[in-house]
ChimeraX commands (.cxc) that place a marker at each C-alpha (Angstrom):
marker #1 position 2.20,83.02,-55.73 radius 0.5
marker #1 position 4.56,80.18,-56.14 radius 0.5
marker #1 position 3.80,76.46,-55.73 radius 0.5
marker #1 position 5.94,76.56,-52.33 radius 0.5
marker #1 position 2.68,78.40,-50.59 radius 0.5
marker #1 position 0.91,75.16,-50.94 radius 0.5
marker #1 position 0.72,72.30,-48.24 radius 0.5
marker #1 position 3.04,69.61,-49.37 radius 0.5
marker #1 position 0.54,67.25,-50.27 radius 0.5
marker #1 position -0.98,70.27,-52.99 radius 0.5
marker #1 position 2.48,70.65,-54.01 radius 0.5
marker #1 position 3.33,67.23,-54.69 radius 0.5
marker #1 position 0.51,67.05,-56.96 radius 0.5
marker #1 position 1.34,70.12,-58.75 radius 0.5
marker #1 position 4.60,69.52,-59.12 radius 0.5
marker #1 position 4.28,66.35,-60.54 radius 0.5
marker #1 position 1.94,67.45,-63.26 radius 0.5
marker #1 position 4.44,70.26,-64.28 radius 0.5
marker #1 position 6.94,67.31,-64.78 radius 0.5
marker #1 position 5.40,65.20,-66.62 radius 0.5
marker #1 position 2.39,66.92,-68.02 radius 0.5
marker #1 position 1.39,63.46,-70.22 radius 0.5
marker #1 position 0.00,63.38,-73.25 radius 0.5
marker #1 position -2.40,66.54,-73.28 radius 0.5
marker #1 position -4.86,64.75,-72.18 radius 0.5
marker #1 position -4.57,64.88,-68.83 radius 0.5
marker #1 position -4.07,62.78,-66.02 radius 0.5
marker #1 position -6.72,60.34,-64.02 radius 0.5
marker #1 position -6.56,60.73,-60.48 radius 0.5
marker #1 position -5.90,57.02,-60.19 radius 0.5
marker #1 position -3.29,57.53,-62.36 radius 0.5
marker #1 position -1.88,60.81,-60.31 radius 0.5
marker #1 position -2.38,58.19,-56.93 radius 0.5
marker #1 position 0.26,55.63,-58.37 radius 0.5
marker #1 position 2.66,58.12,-59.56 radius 0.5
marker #1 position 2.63,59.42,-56.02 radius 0.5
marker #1 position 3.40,56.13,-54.79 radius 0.5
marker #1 position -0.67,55.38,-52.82 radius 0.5
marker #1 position -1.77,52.47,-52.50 radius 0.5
marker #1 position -4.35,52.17,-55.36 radius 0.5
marker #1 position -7.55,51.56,-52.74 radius 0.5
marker #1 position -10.88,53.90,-53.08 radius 0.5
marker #1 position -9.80,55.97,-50.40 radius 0.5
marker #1 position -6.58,57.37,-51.58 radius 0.5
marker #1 position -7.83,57.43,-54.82 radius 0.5
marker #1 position -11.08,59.76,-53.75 radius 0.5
marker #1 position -8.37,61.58,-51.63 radius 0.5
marker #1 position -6.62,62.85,-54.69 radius 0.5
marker #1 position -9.40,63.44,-56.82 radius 0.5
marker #1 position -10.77,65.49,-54.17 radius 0.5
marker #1 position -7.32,67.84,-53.95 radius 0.5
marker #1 position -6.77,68.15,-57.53 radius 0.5
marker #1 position -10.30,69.64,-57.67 radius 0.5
marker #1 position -9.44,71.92,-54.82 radius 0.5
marker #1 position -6.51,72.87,-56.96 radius 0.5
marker #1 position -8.56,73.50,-59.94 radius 0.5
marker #1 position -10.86,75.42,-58.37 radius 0.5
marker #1 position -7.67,77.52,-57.23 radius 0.5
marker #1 position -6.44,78.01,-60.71 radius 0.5
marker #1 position -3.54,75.96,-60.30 radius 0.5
marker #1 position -4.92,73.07,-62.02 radius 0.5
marker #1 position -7.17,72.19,-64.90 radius 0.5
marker #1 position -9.70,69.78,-65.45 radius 0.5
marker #1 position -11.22,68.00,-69.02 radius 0.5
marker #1 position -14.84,67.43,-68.93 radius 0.5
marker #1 position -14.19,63.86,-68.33 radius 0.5
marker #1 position -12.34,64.58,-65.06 radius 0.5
marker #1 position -8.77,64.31,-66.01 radius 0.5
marker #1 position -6.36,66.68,-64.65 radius 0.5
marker #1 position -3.34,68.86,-66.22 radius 0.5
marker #1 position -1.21,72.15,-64.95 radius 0.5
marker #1 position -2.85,75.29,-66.55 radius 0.5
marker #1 position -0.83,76.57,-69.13 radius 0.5
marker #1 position 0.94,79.72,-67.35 radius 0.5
marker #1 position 2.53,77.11,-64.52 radius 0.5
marker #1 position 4.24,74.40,-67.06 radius 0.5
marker #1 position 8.11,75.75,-67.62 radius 0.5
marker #1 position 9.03,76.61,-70.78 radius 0.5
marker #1 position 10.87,74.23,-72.49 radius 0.5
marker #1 position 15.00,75.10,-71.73 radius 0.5
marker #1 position 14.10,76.38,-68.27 radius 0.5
marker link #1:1,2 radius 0.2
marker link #1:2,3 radius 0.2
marker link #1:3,4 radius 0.2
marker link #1:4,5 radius 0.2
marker link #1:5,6 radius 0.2
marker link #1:6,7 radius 0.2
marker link #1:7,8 radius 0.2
marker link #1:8,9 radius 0.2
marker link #1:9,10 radius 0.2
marker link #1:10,11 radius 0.2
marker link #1:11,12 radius 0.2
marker link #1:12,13 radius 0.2
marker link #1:13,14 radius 0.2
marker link #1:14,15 radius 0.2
marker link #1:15,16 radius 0.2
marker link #1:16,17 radius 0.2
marker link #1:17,18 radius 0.2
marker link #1:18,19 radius 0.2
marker link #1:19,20 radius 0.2
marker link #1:20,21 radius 0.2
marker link #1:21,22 radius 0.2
marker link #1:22,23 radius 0.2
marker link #1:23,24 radius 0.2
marker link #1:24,25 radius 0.2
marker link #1:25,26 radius 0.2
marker link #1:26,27 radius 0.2
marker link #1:27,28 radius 0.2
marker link #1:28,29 radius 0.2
marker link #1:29,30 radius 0.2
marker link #1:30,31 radius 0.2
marker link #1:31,32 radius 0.2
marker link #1:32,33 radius 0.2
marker link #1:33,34 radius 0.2
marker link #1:34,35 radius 0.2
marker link #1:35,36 radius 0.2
marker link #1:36,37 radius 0.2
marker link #1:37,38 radius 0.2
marker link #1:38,39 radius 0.2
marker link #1:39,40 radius 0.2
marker link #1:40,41 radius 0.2
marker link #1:41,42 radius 0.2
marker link #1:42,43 radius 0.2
marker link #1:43,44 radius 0.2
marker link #1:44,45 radius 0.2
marker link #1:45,46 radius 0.2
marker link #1:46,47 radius 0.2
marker link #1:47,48 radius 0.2
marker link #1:48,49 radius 0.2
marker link #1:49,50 radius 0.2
marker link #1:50,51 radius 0.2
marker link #1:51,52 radius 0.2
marker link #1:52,53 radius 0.2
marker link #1:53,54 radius 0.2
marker link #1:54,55 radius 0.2
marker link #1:55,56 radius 0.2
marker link #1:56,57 radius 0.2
marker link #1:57,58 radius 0.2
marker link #1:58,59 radius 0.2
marker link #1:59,60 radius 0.2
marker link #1:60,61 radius 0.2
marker link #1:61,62 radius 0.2
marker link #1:62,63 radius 0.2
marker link #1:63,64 radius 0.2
marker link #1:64,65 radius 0.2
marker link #1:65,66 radius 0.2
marker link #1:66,67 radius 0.2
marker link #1:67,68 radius 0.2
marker link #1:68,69 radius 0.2
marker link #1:69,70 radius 0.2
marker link #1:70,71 radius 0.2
marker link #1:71,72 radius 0.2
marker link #1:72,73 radius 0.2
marker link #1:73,74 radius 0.2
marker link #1:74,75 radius 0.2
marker link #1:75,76 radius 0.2
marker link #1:76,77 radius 0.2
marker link #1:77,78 radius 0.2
marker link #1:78,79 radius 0.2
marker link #1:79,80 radius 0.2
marker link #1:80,81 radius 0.2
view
């Protein structure tokens, strides 16, 4: 299954993560809510958390133990694609 089967908002999340996968540590979801342009409020904030879990528990995401979120290894390009 590609990342196009996923509602845009999933996809925009995903997609963003592939791109700029940080430092291996993963990403907050405050941190995913200002690089997809929310307003930083609760709300949106909780929204994206609550998505990138739904992703994780998917298998399109991952998540560290202390709730930061990366693209599972077998979705990131290789490097040259």
């Amino acid at each position: 299954m590609t990342v196009q089967a996923l509602a845009p908002e999933y996809r925009r999340i995903v997609e963003l993560l592939q791109a700029e996968p940080g430092d291996g540590e993963g990403v907050s979801a405050k941190e995913l809510a200002a690089r997809l342009e929310l307003e930083l409020v609760p709300a949106k904030i909780e929204g994206v958390r609550s998505r990138a879990k739904r992703l994780v528990e998917r298998e399109w995401l991952m998540a560290s133990p202390s709730g930061r979120f990366m693209p599972r290894a077998s979705l990131v390009p290789a490097a040259g694609s």
